[in-house]
Structure formats: C-alpha cells, structure tokens
Backbone as ProteinMPNN parsed JSONL, in Angstrom:
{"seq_chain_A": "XXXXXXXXXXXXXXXXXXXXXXXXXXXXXXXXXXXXXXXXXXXXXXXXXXXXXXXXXXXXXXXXXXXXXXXXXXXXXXXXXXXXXXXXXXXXXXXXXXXXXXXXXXXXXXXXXXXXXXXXXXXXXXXXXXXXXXXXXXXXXXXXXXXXXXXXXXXXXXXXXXXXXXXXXXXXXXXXXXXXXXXXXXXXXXXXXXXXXXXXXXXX", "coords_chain_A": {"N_chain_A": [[329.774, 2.643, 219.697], [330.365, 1.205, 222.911], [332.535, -1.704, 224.119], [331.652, -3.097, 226.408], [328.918, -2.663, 225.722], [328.428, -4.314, 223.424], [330.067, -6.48, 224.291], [327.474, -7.661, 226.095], [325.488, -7.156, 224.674], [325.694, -9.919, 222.96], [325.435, -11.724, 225.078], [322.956, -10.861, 226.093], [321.665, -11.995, 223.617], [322.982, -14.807, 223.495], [321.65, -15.576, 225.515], [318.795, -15.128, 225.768], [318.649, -16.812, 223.409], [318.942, -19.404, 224.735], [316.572, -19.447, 226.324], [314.357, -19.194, 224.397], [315.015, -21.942, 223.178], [314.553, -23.039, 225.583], [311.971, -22.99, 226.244], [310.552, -23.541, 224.034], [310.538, -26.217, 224.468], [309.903, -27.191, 226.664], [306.863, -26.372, 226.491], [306.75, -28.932, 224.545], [306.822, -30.382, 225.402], [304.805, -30.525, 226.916], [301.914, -30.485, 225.687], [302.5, -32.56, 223.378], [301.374, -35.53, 222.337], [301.788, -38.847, 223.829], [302.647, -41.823, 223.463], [304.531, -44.172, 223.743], [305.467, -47.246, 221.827], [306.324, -50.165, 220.494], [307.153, -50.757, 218.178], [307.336, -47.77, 217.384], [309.656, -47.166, 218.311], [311.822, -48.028, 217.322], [314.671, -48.39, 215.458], [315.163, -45.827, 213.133], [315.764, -45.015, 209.959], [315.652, -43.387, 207.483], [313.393, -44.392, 206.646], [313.285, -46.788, 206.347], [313.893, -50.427, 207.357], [316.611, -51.183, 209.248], [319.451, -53.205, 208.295], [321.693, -55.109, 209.43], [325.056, -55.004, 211.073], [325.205, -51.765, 212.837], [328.277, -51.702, 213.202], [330.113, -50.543, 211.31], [332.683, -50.471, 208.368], [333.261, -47.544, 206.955], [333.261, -45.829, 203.873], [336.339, -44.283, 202.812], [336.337, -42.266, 201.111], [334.084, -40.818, 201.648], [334.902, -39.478, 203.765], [336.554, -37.58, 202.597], [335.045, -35.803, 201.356], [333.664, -35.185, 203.093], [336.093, -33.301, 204.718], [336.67, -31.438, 202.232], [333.799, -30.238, 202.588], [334.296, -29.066, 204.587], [336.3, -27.527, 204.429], [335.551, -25.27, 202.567], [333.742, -24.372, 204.428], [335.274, -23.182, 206.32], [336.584, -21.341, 205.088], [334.51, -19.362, 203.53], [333.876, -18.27, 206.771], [336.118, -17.147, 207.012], [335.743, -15.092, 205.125], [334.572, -13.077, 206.21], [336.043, -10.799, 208.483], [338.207, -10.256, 206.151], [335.649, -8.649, 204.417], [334.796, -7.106, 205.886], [337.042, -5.152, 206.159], [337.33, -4.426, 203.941], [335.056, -2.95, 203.284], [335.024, -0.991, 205.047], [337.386, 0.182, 204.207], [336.931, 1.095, 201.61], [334.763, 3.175, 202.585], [336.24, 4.884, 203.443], [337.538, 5.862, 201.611], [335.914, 7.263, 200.0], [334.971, 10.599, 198.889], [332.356, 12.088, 199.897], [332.435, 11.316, 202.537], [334.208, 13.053, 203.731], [333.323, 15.553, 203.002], [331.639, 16.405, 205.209], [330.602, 18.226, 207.97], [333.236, 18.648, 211.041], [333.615, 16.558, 214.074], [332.394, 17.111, 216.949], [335.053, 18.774, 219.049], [336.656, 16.882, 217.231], [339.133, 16.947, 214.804], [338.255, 15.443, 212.483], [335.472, 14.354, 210.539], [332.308, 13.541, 211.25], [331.513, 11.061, 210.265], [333.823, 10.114, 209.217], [335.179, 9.544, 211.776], [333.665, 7.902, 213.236], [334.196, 5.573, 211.331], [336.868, 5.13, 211.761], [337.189, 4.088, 214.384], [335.304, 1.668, 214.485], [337.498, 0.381, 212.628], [338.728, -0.115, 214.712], [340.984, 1.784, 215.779], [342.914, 3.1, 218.156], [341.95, 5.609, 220.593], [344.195, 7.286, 221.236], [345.492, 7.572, 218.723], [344.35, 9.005, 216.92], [344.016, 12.115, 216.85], [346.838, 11.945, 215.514], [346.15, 10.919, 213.039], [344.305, 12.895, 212.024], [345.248, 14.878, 211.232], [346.127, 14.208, 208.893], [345.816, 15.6, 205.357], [342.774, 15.084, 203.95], [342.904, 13.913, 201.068], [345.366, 12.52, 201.11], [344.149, 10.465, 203.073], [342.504, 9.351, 201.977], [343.624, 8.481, 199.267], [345.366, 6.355, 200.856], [343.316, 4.822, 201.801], [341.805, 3.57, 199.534], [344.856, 2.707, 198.259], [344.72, 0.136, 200.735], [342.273, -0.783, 200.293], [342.773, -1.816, 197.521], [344.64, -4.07, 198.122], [343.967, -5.718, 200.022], [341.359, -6.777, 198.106], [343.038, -8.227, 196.217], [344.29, -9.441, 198.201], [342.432, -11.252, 198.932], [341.509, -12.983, 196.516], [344.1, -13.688, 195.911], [344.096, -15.635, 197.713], [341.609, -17.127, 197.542], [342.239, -18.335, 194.84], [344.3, -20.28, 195.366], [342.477, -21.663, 196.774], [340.907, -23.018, 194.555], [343.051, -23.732, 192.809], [343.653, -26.004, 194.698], [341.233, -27.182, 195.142], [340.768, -28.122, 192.332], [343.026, -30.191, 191.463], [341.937, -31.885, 193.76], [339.685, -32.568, 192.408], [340.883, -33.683, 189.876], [342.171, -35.489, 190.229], [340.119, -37.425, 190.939], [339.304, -37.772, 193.822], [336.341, -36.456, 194.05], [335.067, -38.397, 193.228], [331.987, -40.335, 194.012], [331.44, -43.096, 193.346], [333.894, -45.289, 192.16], [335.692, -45.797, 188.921], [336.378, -49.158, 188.223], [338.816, -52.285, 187.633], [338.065, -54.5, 186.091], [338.064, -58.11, 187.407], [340.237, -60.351, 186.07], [338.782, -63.456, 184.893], [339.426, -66.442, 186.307], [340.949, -69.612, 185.112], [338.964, -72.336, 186.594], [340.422, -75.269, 187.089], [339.722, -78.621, 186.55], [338.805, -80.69, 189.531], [341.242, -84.225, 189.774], [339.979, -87.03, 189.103], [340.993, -90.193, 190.336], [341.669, -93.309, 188.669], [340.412, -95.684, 190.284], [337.873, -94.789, 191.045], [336.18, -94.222, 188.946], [333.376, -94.403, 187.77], [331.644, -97.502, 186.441], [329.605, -97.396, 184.038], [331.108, -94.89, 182.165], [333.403, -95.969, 181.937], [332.991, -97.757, 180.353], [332.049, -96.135, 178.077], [334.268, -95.46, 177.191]], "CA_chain_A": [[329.341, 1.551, 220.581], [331.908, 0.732, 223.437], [333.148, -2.768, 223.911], [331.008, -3.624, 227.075], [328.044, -3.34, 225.003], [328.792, -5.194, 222.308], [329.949, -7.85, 225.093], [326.127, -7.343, 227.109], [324.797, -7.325, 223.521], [326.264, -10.398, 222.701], [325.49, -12.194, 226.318], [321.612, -11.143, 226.286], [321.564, -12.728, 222.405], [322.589, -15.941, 224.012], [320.618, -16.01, 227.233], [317.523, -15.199, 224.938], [318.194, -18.432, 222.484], [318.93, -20.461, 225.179], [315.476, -19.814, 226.907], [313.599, -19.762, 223.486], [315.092, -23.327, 223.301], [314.015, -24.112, 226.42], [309.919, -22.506, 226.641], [309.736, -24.726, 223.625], [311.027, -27.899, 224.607], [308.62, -27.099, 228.064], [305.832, -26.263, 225.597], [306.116, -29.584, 223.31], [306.797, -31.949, 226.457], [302.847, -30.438, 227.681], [301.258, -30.697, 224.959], [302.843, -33.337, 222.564], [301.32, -37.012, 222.634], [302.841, -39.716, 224.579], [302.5, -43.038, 223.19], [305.469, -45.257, 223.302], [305.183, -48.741, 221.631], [307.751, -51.621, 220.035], [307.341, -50.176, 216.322], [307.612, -46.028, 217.221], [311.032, -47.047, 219.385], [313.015, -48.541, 216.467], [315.523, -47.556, 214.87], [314.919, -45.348, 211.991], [316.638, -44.949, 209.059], [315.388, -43.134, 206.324], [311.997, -44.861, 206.463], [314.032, -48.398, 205.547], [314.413, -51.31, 208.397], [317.98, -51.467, 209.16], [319.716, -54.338, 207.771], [322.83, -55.693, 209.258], [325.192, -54.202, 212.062], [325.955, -50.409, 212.77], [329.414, -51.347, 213.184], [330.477, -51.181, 209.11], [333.556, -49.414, 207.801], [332.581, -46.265, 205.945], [334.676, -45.419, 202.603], [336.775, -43.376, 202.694], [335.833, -41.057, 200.192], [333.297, -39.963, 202.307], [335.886, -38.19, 204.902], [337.397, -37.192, 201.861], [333.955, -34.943, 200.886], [333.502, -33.719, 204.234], [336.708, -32.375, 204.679], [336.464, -30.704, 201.388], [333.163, -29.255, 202.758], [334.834, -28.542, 205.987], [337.429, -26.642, 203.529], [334.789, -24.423, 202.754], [333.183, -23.563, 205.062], [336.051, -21.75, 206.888], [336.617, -20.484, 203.778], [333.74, -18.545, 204.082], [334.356, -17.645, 207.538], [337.609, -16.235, 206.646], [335.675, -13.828, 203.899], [334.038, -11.91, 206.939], [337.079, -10.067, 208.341], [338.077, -9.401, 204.672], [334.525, -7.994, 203.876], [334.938, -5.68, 206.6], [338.46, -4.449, 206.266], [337.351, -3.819, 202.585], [334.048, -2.093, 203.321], [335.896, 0.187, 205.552], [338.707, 1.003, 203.2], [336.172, 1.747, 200.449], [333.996, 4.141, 202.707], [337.24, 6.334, 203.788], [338.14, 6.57, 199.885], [334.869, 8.268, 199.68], [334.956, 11.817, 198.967], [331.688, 12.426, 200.707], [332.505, 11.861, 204.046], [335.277, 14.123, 204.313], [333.12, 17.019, 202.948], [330.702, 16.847, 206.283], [331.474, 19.023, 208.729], [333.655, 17.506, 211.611], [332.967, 15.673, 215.029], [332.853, 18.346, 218.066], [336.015, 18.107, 219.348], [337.807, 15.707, 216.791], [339.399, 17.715, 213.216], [337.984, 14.334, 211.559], [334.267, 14.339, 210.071], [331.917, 12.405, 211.872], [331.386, 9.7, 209.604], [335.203, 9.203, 208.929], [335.615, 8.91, 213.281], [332.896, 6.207, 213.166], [334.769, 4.079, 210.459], [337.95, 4.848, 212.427], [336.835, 3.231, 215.817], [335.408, 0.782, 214.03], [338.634, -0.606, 212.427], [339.921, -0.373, 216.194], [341.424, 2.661, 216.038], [342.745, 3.724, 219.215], [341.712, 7.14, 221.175], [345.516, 8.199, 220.836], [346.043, 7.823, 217.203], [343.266, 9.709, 216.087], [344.785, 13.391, 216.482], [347.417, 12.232, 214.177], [345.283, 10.768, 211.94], [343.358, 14.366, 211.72], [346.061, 16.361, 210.713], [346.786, 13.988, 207.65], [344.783, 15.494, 204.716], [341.132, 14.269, 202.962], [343.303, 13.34, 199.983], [346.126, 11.311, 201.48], [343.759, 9.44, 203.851], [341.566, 9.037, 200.456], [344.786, 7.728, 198.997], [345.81, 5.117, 201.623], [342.293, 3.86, 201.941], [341.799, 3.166, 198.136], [345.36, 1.403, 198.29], [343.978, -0.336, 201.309], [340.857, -1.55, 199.45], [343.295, -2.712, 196.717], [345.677, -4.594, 198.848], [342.646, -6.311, 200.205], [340.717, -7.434, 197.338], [344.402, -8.936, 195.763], [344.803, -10.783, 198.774], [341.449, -12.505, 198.64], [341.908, -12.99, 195.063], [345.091, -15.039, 195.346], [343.553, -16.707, 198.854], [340.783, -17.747, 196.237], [343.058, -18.753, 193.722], [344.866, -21.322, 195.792], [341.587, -22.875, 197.124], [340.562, -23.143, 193.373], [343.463, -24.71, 192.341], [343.726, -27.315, 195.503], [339.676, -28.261, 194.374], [340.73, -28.803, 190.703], [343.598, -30.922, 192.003], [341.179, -32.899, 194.181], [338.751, -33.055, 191.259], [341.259, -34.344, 188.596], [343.025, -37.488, 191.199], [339.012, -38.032, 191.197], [338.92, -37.817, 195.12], [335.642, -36.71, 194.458], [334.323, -39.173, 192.396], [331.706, -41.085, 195.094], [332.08, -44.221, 193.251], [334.953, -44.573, 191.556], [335.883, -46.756, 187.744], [337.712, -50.123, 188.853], [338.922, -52.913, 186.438], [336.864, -55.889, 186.812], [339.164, -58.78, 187.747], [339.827, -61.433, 184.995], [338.199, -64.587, 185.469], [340.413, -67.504, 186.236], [340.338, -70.788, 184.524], [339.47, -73.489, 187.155], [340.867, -76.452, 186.919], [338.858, -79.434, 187.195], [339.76, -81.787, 190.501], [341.331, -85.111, 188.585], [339.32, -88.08, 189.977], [341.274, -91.168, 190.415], [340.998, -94.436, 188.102], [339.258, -96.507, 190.751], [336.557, -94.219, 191.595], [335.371, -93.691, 188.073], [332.33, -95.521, 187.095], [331.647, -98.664, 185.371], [328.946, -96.548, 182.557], [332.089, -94.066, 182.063], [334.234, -96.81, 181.274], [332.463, -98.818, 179.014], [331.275, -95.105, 177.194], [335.269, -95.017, 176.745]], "C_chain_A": [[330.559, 1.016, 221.346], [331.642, -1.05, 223.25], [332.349, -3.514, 225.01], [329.693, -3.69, 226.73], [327.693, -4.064, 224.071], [328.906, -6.168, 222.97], [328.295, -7.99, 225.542], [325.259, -7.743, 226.142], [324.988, -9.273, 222.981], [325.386, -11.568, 223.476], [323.909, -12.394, 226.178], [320.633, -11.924, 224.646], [321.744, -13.748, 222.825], [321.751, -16.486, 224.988], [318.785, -16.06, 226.356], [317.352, -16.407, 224.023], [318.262, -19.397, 223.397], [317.156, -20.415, 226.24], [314.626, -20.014, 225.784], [313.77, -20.81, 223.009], [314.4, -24.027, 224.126], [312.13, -24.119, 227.009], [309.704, -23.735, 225.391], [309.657, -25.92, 223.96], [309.699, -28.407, 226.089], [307.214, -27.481, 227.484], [305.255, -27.738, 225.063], [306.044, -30.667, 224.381], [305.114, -31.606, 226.898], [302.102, -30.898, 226.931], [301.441, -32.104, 223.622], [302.03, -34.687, 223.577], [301.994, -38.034, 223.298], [302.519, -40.882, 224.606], [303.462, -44.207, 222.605], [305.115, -46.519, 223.259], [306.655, -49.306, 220.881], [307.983, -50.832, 218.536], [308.189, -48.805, 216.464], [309.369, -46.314, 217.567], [312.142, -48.056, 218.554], [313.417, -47.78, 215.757], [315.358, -47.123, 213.395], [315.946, -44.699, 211.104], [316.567, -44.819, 207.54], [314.485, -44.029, 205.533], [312.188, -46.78, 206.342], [313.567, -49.131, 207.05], [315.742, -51.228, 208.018], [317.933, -53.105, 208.936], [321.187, -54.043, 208.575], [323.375, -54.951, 210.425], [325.25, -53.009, 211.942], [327.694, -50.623, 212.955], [330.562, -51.46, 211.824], [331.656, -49.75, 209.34], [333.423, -48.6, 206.845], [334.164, -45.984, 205.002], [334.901, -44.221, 202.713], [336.481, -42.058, 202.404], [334.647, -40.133, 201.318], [333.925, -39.013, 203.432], [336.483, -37.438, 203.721], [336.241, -35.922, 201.487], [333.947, -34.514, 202.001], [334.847, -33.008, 204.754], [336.999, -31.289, 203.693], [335.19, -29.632, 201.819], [333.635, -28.264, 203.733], [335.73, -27.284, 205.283], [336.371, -25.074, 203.274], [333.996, -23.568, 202.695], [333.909, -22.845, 205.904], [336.454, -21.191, 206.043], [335.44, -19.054, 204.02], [333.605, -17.807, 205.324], [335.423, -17.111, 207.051], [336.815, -14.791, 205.734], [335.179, -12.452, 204.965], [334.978, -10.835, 207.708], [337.569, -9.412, 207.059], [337.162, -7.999, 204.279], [334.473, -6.09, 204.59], [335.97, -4.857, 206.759], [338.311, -3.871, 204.966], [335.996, -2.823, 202.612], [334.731, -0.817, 203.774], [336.54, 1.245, 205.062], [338.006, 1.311, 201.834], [335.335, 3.042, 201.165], [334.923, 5.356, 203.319], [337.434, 7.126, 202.581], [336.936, 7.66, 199.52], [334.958, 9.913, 199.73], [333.827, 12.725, 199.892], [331.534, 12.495, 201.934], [333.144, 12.546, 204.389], [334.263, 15.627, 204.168], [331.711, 17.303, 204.033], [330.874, 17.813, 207.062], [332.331, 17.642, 209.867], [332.977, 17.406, 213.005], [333.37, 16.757, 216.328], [333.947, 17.387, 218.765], [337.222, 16.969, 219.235], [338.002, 16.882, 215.824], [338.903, 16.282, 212.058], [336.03, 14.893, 211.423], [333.699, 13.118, 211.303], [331.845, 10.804, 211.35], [332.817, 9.059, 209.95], [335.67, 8.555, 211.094], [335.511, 7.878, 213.082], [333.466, 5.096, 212.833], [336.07, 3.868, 210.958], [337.954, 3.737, 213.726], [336.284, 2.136, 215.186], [336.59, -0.404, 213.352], [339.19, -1.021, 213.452], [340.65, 0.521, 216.079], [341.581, 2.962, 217.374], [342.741, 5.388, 219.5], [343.089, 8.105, 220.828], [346.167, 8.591, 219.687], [345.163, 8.772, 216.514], [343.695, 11.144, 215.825], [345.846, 13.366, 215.435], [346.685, 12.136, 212.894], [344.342, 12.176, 211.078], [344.184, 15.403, 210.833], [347.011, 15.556, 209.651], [345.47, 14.606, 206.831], [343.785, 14.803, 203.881], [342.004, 13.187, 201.891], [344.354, 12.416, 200.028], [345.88, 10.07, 202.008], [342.966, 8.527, 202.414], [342.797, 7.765, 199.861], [344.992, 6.547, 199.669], [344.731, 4.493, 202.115], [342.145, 2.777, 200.484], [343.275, 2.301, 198.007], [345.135, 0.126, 199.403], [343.113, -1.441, 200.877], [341.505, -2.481, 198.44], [343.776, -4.034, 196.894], [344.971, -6.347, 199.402], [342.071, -7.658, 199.248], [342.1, -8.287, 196.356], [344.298, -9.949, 196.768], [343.595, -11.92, 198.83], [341.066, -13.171, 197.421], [343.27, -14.362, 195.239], [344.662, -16.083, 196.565], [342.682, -17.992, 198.261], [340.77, -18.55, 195.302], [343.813, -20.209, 194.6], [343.852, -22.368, 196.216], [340.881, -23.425, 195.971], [341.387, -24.144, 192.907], [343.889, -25.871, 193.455], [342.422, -28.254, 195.348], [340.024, -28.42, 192.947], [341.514, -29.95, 190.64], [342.943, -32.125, 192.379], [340.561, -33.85, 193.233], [339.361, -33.753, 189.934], [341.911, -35.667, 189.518], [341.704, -37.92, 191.008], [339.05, -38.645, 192.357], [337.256, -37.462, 195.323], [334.525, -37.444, 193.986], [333.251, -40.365, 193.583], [331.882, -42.587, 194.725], [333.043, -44.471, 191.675], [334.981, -46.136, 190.557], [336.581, -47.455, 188.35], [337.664, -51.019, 187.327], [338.75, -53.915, 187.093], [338.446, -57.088, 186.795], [338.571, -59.812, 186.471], [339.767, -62.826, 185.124], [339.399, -65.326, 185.322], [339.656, -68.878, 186.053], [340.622, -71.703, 186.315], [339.222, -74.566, 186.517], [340.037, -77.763, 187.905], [339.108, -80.317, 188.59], [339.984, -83.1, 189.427], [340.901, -86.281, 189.766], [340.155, -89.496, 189.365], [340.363, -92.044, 189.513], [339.959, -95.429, 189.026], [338.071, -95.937, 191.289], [335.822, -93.523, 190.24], [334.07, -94.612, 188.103], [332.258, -96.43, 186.261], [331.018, -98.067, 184.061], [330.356, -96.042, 182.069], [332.623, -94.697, 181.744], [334.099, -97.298, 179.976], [332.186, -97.605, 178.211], [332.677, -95.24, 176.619], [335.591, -96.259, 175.484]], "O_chain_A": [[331.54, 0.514, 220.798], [330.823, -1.572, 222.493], [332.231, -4.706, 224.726], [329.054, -4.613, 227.236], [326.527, -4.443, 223.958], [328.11, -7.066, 222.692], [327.928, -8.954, 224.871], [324.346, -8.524, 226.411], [323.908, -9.708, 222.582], [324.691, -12.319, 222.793], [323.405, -13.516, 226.135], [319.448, -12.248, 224.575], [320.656, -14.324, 222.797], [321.304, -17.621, 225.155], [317.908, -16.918, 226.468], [316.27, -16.961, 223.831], [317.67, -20.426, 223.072], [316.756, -21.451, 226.771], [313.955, -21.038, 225.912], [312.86, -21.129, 222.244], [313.804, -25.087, 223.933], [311.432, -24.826, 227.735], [308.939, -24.682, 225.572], [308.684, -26.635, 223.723], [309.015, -29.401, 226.335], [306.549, -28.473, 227.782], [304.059, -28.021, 225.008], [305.34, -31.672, 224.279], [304.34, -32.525, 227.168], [301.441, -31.851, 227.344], [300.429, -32.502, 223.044], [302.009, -34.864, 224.795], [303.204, -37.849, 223.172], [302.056, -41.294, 225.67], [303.362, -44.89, 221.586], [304.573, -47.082, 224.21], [307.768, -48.781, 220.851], [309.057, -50.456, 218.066], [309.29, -48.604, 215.953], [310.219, -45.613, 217.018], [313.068, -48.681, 219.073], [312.91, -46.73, 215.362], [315.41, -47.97, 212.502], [316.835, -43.954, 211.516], [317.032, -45.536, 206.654], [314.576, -44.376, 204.355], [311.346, -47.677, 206.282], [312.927, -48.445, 207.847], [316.13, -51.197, 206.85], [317.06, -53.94, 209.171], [321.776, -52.972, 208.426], [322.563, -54.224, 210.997], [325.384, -52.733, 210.75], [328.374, -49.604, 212.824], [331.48, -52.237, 211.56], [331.629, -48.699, 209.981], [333.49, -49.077, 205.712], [335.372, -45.95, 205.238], [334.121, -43.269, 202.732], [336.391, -41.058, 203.117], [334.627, -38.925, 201.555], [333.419, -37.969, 203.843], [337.026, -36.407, 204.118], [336.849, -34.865, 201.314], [334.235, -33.322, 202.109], [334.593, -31.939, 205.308], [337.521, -30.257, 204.112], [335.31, -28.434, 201.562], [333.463, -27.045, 203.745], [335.699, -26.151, 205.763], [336.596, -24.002, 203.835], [333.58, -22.68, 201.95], [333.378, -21.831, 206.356], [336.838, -20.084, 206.42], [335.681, -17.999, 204.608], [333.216, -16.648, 205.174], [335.023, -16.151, 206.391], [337.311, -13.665, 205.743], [335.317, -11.256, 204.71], [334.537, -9.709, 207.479], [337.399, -8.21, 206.858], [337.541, -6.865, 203.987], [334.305, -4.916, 204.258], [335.86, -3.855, 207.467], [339.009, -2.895, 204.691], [336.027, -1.872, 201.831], [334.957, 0.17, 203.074], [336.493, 2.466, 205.211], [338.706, 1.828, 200.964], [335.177, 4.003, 200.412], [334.51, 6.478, 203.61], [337.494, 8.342, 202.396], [337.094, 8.691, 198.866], [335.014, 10.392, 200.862], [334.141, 13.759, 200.483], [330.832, 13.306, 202.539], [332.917, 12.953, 205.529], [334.357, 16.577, 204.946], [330.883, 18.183, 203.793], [331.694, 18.54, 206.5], [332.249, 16.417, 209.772], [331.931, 18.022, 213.208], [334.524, 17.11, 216.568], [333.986, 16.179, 219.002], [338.045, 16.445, 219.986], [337.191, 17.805, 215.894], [339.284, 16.284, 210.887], [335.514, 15.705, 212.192], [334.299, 12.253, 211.941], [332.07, 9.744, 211.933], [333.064, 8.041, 210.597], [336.237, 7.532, 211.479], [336.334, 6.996, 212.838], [333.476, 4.018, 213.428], [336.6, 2.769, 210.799], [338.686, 2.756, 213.853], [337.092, 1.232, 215.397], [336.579, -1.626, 213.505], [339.967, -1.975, 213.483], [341.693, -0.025, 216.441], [340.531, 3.136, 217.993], [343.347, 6.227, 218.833], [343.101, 9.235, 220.342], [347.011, 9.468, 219.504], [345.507, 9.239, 215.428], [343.767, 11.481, 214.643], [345.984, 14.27, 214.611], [346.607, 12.952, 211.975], [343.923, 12.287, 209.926], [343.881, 16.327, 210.078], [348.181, 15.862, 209.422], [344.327, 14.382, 207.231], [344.155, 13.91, 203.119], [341.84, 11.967, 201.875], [344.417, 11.538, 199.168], [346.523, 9.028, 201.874], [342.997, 7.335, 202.107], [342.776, 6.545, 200.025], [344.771, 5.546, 198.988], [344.96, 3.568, 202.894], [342.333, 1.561, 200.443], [343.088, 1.138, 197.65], [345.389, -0.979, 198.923], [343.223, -2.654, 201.06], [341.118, -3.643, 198.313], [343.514, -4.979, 196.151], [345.32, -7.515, 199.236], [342.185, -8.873, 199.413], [341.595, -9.2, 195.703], [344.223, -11.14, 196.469], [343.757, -13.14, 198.786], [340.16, -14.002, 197.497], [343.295, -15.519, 194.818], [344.873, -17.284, 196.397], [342.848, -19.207, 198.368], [339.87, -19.28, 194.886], [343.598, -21.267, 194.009], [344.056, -23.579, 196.143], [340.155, -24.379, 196.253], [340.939, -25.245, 192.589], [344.566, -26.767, 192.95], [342.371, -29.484, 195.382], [339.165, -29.097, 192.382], [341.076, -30.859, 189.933], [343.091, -33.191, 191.78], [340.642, -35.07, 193.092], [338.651, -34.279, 189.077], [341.946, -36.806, 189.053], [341.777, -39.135, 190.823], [338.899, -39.867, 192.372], [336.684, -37.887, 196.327], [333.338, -37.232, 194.232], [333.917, -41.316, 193.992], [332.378, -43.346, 195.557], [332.892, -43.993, 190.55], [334.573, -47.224, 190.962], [337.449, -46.96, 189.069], [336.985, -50.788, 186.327], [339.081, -54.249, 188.23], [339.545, -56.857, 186.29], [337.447, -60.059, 186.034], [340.79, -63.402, 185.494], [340.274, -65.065, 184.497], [338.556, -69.272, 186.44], [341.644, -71.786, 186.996], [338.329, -74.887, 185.733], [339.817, -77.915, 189.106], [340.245, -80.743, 188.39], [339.255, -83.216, 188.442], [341.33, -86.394, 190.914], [340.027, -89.856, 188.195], [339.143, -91.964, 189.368], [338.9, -95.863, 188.572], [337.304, -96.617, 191.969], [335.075, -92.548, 190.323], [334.168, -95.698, 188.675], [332.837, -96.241, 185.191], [331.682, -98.143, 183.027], [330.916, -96.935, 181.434], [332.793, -94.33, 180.582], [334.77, -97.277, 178.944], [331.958, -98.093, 177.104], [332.616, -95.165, 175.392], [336.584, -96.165, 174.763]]}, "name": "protein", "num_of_chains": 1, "seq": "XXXXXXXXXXXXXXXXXXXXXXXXXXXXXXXXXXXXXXXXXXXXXXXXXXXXXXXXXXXXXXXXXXXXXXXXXXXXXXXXXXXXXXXXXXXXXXXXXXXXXXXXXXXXXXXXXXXXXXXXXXXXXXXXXXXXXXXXXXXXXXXXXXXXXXXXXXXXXXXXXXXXXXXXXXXXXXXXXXXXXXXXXXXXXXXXXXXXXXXXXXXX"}
C-alpha cells in the first residue's frame, strides 16, 4: 500500500465522519420537538438545582487525578508503535515465511518484503537485505523482538513505580485524614462591678 493511499484513505475516513455528524444533526433539527420554556432552559446538573455560584475553587486533588489519568492515557498511546515494531520482529523470526517461495523480482519471500516495507524499509536497502541469510535475518529479528519487549518492560516499570509513589504521599486519596483542631477555651468577657445586678449581689 503506497503512502498516497494511506493519506486518501485516511482523508475519505474523515470527510465521511464529518458528514455522518452532520446528516444527523440535519436529521434531529427536522424531526426533534421544539419546545423551549423557563424550567427545560436551566441549568442542569446532575438532576440537582444548582446551589450557589459557578465560580468555586476546585481541590486540587482533582488536577492531581486527571493528570494521573492523562499519564495514562499516553501511556497507552505510546504501546502502539511498540506493538508494531514487536509484531514485526516476531513475524521475520518466523521460520515460515522464509520457506515461501520469493517475490518476482526481489531474492526475499513475499511475506518477508511485505513486513519489510512495512517497517519503512526503503526500495534501496532491500537488495542488501536479500543477500543476508533466513537464519541471520531470523536472528536479528528475534533479538529485535527482545530488545523491544525489555524496553517496554522497564518503560512500564517506571510508570509503576511513579503510581506507587503517588499512591503512598496519598495524592490519590480524594478526601484526605486531617487532625481536627483542638477546641479552645473561651474566656468569658469580665463584666464590670457597676453593671452587675442588684439579684447577683445580694445572691453573693
């Protein structure tokens, strides 16, 4: 698959969601109800009445959880490059594709081309590549594959121990143990002799 279909491919995948966005939105404005009143046009909020302003200072902690999710989720992006640099380097190690015949006009098998151009192989490297043998390429795929699964392994390992970290400061504790404050004695006001009472006196 060259590179301008993959772009074209790519191009008519967005042009297609952005009109199946927009036939519905056409669709629900025709047919949907249209009865604005004082009740429908307030502000909703998880079925509640709001209480109080929107302009409140949010705790912390809560940026503190979504950058942890934020953490990841490029995490996960990151595994897809991986996945495919390790698929790759597991289907060269394969003994079965070498024993196909090869690709008219390459000394490589067809399969093994395929997975070549796929890594990005360019057109000019490939003749050398041909005239290394089955068992060396075998070889330097399988360390490949190793090399690989190590590095997402200790990638793994560091985002493991930066969430156990998090999780023992109890960053993600949402509400967190405090120590209640200890009451203070007040002190009575002292009311002047001439403003006591005559009862009060005589009780003394």
């Amino acid at each position: 698959m060259s590179t301008l279909t993959i772009a074209a491919t790519v191009v008519l995948f967005v042009i297609f969601g952005f009109l199946f966005i927009f036939v519905n939105l056409c669709i629900g404005r025709l047919l949907r109800p249209h009865d604005p009143h004082e009740e429908k046009c307030e502000i909703y909020e998880c079925g509640e009445p709001t209480i109080g302003s929107s302009f409140v200072q949010f705790d912390l902690r809560f940026y503190v959880v979504a950058l942890l999710f934020l953490i990841f989720d490029v995490e996960v992006a990151l595994f897809f490059p991986w996945a495919t640099v390790f698929g790759k380097a597991v289907h060269l190690s394969d003994g079965r594709m070498w024993a196909q015949a090869a690709a008219p006009g390459s000394q490589l098998p067809a399969p093994v081309l395929g997975v070549y151009r796929e890594l990005g192989v360019g057109q000019e490297l490939l003749p050398r590549l041909g005239q290394q043998s089955p068992a060396q390429v075998q070889q330097q795929a399988q360390q490949l594959a190793l090399f690989s699964l190590f590095d997402i392994l200790v990638f793994f390992a560091v985002l493991m121990v930066g969430f156990a970290y998090v999780w023992y400061r109890g960053d993600l504790d949402w509400v967190r143990a405090y120590r209640r404050p200890q009451p203070s004695v007040v002190v009575p006001p002292r009311v002047p002799r001439e403003q006591v009472p005559a009862t009060s006196a005589l009780a003394r």
